[in-house]
C-alpha positions in Angstrom: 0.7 9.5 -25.8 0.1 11.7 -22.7 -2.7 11.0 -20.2 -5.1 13.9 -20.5 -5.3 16.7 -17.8 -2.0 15.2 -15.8 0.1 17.8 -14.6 3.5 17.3 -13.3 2.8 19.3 -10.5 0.4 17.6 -8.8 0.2 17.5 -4.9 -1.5 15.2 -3.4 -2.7 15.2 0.6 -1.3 13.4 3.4 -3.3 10.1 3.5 -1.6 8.4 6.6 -4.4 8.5 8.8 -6.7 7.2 6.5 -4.8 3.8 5.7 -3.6 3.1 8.9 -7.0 2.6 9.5 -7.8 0.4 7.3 -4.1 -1.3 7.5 -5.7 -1.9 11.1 -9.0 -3.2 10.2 -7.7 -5.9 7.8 -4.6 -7.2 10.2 -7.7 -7.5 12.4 -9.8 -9.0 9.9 -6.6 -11.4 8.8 -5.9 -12.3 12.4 -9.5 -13.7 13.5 -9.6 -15.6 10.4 -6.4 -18.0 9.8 -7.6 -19.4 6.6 -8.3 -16.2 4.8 -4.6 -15.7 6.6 -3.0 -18.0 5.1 -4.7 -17.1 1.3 -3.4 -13.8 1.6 0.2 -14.6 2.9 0.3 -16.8 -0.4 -1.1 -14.4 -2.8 1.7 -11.8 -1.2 4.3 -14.4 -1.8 3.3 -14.9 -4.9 3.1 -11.1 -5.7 7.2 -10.5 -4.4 8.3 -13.8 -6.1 7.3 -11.8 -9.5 8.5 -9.1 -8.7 5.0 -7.1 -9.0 5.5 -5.4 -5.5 8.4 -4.7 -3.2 9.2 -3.5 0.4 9.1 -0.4 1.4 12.5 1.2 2.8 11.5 2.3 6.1 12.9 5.8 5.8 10.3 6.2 2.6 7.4 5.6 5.0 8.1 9.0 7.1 7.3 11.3 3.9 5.2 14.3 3.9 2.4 15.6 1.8 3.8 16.5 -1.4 4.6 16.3 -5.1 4.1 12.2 -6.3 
């Protein structure tokens, strides 16, 4: 069943500034606190050892605003 209201030709804004910040605040927030550190390096491991996330191909990171 479709989602209701979803177009296909959605555009969505450029967001880069936005979560670069708050990349920023939690590697400072990670990098005061080792033990909340090391909880979140295991939870990531965790994450890529099921296969629930990947990385990111560099090249995909330098993508403009635009259809998603």
């Amino acid at each position: 069943m479709p989602v209701p209201f979803k177009t296909d030709d959605m555009i969505l804004p450029n967001n880069r500034k936005q979560c670069l910040k708050r990349l920023l605040g939690i590697k400072q927030k990670l990098l005061k606190n080792g033990k909340i550190l090391k909880r979140y390096a295991e939870f990531m491991q965790k994450i890529f050892a099921k296969n629930h996330a990947s990385h990111v191909p560099s090249e995909e990171l330098k993508t403009n605003a635009g259809k998603v």
